[in-house]
Biotite code that builds the C-alpha atoms (Angstrom):
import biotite.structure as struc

atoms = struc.array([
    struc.Atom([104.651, 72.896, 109.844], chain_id="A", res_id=1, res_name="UNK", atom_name="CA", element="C"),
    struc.Atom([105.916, 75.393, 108.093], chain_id="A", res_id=2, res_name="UNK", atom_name="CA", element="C"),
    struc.Atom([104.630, 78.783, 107.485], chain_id="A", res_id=3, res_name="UNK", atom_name="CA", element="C"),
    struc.Atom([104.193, 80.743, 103.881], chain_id="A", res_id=4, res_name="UNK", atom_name="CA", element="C"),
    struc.Atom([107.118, 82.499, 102.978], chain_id="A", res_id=5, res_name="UNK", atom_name="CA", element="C"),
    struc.Atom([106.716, 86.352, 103.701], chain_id="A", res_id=6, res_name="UNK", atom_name="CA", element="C"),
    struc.Atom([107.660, 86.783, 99.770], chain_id="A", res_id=7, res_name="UNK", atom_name="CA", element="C"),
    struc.Atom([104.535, 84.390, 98.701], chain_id="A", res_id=8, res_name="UNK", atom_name="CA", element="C"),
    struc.Atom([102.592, 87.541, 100.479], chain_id="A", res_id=9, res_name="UNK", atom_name="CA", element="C"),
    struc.Atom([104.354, 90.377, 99.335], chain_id="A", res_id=10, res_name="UNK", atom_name="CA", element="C"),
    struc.Atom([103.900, 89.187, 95.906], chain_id="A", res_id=11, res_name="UNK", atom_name="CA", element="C"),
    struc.Atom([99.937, 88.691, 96.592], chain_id="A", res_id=12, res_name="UNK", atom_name="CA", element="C"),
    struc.Atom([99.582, 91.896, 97.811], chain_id="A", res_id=13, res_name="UNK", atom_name="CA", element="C"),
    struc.Atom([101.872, 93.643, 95.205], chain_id="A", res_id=14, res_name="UNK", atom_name="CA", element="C"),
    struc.Atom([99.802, 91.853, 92.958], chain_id="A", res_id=15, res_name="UNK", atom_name="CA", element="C"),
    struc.Atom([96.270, 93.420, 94.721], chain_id="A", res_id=16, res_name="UNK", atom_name="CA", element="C"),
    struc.Atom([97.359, 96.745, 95.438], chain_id="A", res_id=17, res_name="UNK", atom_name="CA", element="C"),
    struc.Atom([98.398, 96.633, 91.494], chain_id="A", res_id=18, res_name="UNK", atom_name="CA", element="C"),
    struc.Atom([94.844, 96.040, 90.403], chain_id="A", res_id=19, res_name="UNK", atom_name="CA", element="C"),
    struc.Atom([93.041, 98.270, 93.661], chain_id="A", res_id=20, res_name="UNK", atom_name="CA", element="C"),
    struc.Atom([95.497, 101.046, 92.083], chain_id="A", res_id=21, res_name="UNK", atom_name="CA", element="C"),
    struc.Atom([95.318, 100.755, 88.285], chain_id="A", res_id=22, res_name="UNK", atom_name="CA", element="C"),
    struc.Atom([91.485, 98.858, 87.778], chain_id="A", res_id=23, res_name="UNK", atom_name="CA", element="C"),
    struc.Atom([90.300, 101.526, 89.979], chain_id="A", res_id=24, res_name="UNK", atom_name="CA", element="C"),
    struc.Atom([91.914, 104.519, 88.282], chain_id="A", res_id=25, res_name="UNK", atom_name="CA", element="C"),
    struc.Atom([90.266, 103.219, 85.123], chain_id="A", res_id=26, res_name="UNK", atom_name="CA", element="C"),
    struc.Atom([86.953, 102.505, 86.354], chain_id="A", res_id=27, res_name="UNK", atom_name="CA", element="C"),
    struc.Atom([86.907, 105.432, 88.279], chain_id="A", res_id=28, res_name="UNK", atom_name="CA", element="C"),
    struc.Atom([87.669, 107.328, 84.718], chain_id="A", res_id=29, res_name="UNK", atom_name="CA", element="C"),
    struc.Atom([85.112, 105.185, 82.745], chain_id="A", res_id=30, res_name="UNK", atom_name="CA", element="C"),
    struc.Atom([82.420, 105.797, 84.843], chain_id="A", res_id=31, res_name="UNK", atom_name="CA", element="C"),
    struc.Atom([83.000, 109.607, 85.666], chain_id="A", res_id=32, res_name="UNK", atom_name="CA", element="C"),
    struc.Atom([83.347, 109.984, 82.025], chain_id="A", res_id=33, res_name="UNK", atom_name="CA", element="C"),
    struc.Atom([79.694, 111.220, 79.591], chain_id="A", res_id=34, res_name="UNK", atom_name="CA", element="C"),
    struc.Atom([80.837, 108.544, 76.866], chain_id="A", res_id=35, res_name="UNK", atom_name="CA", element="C"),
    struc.Atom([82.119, 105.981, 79.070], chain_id="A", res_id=36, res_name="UNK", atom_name="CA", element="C"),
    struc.Atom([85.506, 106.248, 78.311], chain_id="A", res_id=37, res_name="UNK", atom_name="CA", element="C"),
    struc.Atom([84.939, 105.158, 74.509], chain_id="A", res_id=38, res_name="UNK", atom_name="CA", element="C"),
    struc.Atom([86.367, 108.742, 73.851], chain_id="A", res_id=39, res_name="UNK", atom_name="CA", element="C"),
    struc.Atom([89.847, 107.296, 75.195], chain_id="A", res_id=40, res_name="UNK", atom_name="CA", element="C"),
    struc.Atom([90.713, 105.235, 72.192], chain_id="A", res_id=41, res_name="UNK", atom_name="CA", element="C"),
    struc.Atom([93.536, 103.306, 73.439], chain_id="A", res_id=42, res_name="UNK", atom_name="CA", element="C"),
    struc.Atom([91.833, 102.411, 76.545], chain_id="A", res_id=43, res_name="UNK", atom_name="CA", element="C"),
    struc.Atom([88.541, 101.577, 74.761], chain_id="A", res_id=44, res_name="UNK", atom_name="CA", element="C"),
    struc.Atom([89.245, 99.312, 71.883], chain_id="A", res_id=45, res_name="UNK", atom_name="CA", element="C"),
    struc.Atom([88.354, 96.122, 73.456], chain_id="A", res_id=46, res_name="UNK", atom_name="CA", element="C"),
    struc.Atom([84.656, 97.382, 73.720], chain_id="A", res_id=47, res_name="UNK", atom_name="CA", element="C"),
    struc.Atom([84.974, 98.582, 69.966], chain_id="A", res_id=48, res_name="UNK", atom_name="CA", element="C"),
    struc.Atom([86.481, 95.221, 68.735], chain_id="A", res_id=49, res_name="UNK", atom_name="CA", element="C"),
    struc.Atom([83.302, 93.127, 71.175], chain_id="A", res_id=50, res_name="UNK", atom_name="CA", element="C"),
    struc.Atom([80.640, 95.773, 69.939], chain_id="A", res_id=51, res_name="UNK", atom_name="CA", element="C"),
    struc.Atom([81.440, 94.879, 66.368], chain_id="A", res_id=52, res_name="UNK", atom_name="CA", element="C"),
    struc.Atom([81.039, 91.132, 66.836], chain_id="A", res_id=53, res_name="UNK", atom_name="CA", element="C"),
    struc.Atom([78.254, 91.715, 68.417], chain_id="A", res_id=54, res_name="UNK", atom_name="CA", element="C"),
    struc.Atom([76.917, 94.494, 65.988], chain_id="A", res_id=55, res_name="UNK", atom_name="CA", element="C"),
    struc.Atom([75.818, 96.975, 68.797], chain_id="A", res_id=56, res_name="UNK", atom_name="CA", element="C"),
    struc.Atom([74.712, 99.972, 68.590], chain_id="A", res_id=57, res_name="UNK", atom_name="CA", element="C"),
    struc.Atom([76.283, 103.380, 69.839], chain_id="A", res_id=58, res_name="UNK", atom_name="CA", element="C"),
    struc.Atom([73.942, 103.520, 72.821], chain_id="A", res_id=59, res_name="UNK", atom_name="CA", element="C"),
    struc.Atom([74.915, 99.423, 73.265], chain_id="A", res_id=60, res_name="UNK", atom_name="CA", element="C"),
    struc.Atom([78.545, 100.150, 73.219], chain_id="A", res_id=61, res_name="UNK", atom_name="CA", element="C"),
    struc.Atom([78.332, 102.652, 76.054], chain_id="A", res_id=62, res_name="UNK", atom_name="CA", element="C"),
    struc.Atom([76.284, 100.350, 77.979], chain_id="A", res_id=63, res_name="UNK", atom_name="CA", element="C"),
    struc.Atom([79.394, 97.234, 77.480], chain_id="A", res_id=64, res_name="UNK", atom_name="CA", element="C"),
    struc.Atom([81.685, 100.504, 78.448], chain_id="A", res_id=65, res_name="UNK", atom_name="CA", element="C"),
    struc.Atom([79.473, 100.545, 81.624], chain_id="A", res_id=66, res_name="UNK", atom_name="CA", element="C"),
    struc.Atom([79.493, 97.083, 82.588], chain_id="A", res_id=67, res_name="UNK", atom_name="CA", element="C"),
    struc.Atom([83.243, 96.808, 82.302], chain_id="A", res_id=68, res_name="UNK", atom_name="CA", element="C"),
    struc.Atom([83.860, 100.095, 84.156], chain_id="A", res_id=69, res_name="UNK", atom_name="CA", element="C"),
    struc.Atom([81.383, 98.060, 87.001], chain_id="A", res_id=70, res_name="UNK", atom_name="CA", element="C"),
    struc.Atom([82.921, 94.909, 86.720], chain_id="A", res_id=71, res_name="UNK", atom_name="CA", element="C"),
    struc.Atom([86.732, 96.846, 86.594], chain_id="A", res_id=72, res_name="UNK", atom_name="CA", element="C"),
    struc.Atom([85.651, 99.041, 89.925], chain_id="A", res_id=73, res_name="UNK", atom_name="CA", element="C"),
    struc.Atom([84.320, 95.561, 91.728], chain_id="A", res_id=74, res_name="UNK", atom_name="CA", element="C"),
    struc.Atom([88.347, 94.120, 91.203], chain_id="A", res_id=75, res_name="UNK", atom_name="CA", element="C"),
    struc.Atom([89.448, 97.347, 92.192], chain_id="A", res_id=76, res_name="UNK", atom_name="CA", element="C"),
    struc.Atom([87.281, 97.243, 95.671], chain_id="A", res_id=77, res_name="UNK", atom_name="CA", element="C"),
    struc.Atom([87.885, 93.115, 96.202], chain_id="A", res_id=78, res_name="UNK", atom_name="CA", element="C"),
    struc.Atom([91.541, 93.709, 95.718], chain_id="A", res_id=79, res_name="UNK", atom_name="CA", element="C"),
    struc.Atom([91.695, 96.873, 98.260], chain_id="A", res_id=80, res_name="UNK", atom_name="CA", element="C"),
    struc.Atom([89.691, 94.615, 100.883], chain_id="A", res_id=81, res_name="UNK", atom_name="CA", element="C"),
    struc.Atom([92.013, 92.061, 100.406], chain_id="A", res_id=82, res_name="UNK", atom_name="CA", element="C"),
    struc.Atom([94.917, 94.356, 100.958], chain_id="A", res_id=83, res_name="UNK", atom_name="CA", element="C"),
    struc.Atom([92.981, 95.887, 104.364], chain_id="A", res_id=84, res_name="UNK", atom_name="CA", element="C"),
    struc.Atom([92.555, 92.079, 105.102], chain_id="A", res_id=85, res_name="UNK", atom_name="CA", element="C"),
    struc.Atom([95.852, 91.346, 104.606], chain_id="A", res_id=86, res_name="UNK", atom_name="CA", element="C"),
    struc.Atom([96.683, 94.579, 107.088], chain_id="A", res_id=87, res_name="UNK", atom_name="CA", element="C"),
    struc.Atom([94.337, 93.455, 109.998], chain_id="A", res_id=88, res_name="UNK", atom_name="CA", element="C"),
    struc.Atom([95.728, 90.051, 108.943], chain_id="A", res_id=89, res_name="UNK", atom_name="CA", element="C"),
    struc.Atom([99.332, 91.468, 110.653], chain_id="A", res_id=90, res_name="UNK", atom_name="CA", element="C"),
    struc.Atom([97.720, 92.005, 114.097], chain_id="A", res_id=91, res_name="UNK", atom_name="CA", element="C"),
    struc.Atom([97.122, 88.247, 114.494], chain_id="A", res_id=92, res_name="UNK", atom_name="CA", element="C"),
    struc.Atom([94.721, 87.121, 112.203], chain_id="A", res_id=93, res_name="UNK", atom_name="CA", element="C"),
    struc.Atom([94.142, 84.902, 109.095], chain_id="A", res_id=94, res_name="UNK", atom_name="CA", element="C"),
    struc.Atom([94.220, 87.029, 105.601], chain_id="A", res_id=95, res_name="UNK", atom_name="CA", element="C"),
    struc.Atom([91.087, 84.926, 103.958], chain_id="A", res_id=96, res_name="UNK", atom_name="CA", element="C"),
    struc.Atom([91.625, 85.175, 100.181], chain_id="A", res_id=97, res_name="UNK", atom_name="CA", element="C"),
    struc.Atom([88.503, 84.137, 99.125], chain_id="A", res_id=98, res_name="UNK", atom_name="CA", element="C"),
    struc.Atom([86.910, 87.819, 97.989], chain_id="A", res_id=99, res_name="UNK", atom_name="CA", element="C"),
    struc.Atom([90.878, 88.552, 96.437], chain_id="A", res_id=100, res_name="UNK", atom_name="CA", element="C"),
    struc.Atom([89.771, 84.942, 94.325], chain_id="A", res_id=101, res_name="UNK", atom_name="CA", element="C"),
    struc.Atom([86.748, 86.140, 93.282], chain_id="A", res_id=102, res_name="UNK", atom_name="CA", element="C"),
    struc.Atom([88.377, 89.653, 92.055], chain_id="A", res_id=103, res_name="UNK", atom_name="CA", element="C"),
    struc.Atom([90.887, 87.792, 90.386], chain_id="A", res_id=104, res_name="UNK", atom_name="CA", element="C"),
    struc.Atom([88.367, 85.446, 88.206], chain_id="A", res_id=105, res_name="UNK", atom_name="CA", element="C"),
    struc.Atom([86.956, 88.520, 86.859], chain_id="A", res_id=106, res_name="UNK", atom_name="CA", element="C"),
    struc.Atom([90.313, 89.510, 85.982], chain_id="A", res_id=107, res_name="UNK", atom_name="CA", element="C"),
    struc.Atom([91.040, 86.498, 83.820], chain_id="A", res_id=108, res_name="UNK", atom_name="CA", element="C"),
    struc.Atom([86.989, 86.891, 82.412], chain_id="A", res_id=109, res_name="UNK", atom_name="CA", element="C"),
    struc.Atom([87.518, 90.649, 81.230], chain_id="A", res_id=110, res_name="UNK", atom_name="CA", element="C"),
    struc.Atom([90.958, 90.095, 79.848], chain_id="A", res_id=111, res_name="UNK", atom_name="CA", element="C"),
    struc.Atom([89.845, 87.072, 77.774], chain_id="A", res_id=112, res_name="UNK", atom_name="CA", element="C"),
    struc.Atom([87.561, 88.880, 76.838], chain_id="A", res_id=113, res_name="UNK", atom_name="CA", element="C"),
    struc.Atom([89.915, 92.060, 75.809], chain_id="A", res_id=114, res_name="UNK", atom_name="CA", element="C"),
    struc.Atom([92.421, 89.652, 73.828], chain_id="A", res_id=115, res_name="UNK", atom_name="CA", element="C"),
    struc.Atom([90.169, 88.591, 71.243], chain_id="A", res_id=116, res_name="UNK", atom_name="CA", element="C"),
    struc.Atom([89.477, 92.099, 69.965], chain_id="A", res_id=117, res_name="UNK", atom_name="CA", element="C"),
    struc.Atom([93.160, 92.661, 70.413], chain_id="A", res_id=118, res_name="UNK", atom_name="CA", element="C"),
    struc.Atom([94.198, 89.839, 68.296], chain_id="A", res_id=119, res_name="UNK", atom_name="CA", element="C"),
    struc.Atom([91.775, 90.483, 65.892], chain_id="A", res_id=120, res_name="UNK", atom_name="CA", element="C"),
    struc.Atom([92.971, 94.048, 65.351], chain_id="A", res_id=121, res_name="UNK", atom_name="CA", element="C"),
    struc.Atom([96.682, 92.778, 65.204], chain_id="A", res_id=122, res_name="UNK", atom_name="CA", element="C"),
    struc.Atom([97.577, 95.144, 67.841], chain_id="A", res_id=123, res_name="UNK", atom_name="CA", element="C"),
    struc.Atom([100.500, 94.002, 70.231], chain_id="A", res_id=124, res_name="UNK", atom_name="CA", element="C"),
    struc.Atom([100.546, 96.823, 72.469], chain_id="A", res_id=125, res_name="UNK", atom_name="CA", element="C"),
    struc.Atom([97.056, 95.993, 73.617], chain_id="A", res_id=126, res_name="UNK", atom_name="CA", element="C"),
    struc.Atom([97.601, 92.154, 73.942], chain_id="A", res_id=127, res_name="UNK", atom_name="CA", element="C"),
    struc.Atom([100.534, 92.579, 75.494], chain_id="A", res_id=128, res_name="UNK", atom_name="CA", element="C"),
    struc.Atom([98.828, 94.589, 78.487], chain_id="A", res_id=129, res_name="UNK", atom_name="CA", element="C"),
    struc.Atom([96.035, 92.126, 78.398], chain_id="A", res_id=130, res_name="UNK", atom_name="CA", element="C"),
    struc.Atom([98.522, 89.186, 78.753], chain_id="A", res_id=131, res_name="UNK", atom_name="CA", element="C"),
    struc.Atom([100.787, 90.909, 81.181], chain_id="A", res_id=132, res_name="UNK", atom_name="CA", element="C"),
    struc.Atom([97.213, 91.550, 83.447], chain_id="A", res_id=133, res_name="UNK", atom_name="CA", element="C"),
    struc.Atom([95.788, 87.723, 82.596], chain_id="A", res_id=134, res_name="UNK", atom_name="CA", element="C"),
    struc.Atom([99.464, 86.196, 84.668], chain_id="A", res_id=135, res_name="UNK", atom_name="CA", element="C"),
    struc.Atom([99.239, 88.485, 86.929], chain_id="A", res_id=136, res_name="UNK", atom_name="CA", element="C"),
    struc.Atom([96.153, 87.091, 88.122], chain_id="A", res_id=137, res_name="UNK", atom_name="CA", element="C"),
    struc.Atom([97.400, 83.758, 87.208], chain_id="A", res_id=138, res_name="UNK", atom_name="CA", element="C"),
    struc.Atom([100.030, 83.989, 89.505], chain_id="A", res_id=139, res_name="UNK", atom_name="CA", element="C"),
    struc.Atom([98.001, 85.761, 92.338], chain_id="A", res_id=140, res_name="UNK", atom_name="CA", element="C"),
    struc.Atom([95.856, 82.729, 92.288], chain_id="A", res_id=141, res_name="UNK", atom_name="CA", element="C"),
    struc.Atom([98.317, 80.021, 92.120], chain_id="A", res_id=142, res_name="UNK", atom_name="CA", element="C"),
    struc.Atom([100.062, 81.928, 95.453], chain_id="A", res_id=143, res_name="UNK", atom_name="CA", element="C"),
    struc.Atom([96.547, 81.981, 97.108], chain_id="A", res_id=144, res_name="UNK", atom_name="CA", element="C"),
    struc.Atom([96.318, 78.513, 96.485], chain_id="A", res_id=145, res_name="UNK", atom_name="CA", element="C"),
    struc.Atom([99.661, 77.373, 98.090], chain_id="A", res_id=146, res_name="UNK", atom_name="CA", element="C"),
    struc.Atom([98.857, 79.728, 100.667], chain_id="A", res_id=147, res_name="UNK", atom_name="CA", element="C"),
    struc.Atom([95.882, 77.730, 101.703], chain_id="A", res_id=148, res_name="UNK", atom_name="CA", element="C"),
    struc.Atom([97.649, 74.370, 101.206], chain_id="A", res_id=149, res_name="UNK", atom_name="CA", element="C"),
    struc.Atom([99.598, 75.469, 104.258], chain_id="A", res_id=150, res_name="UNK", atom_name="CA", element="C"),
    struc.Atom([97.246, 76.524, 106.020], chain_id="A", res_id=151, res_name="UNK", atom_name="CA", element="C"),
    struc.Atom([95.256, 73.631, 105.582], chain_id="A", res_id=152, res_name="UNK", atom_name="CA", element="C"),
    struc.Atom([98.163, 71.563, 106.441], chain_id="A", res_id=153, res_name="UNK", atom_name="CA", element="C"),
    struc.Atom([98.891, 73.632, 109.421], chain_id="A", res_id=154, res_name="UNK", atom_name="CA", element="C"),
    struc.Atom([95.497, 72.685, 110.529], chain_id="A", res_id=155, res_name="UNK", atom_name="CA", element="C"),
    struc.Atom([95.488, 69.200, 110.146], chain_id="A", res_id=156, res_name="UNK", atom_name="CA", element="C"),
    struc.Atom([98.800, 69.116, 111.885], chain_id="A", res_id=157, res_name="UNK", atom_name="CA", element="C"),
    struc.Atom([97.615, 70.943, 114.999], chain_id="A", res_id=158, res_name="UNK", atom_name="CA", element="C"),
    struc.Atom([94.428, 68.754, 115.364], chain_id="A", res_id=159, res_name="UNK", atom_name="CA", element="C"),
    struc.Atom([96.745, 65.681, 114.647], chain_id="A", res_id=160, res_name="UNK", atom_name="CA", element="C"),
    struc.Atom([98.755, 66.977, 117.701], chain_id="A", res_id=161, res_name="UNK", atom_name="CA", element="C"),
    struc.Atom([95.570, 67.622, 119.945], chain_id="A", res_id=162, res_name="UNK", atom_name="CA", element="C"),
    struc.Atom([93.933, 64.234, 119.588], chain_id="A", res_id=163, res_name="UNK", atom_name="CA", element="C"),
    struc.Atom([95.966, 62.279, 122.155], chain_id="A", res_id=164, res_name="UNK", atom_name="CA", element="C"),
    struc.Atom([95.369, 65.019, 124.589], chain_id="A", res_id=165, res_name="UNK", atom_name="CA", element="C"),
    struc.Atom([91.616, 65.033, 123.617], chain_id="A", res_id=166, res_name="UNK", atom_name="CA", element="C"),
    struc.Atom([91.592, 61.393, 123.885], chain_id="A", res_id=167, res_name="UNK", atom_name="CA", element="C"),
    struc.Atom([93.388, 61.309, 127.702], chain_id="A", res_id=168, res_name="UNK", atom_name="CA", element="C"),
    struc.Atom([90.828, 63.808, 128.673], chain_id="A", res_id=169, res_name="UNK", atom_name="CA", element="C"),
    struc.Atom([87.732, 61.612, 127.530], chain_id="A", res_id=170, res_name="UNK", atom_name="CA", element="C"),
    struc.Atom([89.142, 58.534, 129.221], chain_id="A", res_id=171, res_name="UNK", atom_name="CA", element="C"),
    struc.Atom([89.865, 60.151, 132.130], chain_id="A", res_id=172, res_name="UNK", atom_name="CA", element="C"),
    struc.Atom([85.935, 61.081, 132.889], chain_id="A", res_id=173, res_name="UNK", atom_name="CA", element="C"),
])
């Protein structure tokens, strides 16, 4: 059977060591910052655009700042596990992509979530970075998928190939 193609992992972690490296330089300024990062208007307009559907108050919108700084710093540290996965992965092991899965479907939840607010304000710049971050993921996740097609086929081919050993050894005691 045939083994992923070393491109199908450079792309997944190119794709992980994006998000460890630019979700975690944003969370790490959201959540260092007094407001939040709401004083970073570019950055923060998402939270703006949510907060006013949701009528919050100032003290709620630093609160939704927060969560996304949390939920932007838990990609950030799934992705760089993934990557030091991936690393111990190259001294004989399995990568397991599970936790880089996981990362990734919050991802796709916070930049839904970001191109509603986006659209609503007619501003292209911002959907366009939330779009350009929602296939990233997309693609991450469709690689991690054929990646464990093969190795699921891999596996089925080597206990395919052990059974007729396995079965001379039980008829033989």
């Amino acid at each position: 059977m045939r083994k992923v193609s070393g491109a199908t992992v450079a792309t997944i972690t190119a794709i992980a060591l994006y998000f460890t490296l630019f979700w975690g330089y944003d969370a790490l300024r959201v959540l260092t910052s007094p407001t939040y990062g709401l004083d970073d208007v570019w950055r923060s307009q998402f939270v703006f655009g949510i907060g006013s559907y949701f009528k919050l108050s100032p003290w709620g919108l630093m609160k939704l700042a927060a969560f996304f700084g949390a939920v932007k710093l838990a990609v950030a540290l799934a992705c760089a596990i993934h990557i030091a996965d991936r690393l111990r992965g190259l001294a004989g092991g399995q990568a397991n992509s599970d936790i880089l899965e996981g990362g990734l479907i919050l991802v796709v939840a916070v930049s839904l979530a970001s191109v509603g607010p986006s659209v609503w304000s007619h501003n292209a710049e911002l959907l366009r970075e939330q779009v350009l971050q929602l296939l990233l993921a997309a693609l991450a996740v469709a690689l991690c998928l054929v990646e464990r097609s093969y190795s699921r086929r891999a596996v089925a081919s080597s206990v395919a190939a052990a059974l007729p050993r396995i079965e001379r050894l039980s008829a033989s005691h």
